[in-house]
C-alpha positions in Angstrom: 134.0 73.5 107.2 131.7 74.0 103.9 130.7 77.0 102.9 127.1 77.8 102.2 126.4 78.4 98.6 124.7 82.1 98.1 121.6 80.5 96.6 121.0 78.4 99.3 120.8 81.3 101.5 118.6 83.1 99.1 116.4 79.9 99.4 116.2 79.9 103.2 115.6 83.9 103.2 113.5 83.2 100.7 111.6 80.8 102.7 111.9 82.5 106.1 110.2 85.6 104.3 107.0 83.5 103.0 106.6 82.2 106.2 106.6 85.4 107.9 104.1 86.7 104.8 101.5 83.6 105.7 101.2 83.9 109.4 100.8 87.4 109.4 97.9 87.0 106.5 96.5 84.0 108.6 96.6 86.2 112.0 95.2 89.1 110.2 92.2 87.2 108.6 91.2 85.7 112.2 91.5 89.2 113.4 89.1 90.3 110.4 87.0 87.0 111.2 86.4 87.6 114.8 85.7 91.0 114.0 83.0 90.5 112.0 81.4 88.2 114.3 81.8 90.0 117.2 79.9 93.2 115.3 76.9 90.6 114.6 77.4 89.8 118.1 76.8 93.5 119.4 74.3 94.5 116.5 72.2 91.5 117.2 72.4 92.3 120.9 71.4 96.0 120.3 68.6 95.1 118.6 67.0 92.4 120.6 67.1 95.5 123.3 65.9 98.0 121.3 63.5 95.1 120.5 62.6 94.2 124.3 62.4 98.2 125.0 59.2 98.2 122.4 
């Protein structure tokens, strides 16, 4: 049975890592994302009552 070289293992860390780095950034931008609309959302709600109030 072959042995793995150390460099290949560095390269599949390696890639395991960059992975993990990219979903994480893509989960936390779609957090940010729906976020920001959701805020629109509410301020846009608040205002067409404060709107329907007058």
């Amino acid at each position: 049975m072959p042995q793995m070289s150390p460099l290949l293992w560095f390269f599949l860390f390696f890639n395991m890592m960059l992975v993990l780095i990219y979903t994480s950034i893509i989960i936390y931008f779609i957090i940010f994302v729906s976020e920001l609309s959701f805020k629109n959302k509410s301020t846009k709600i608040k205002l067409n009552k404060f709107n329907n109030k007058w």
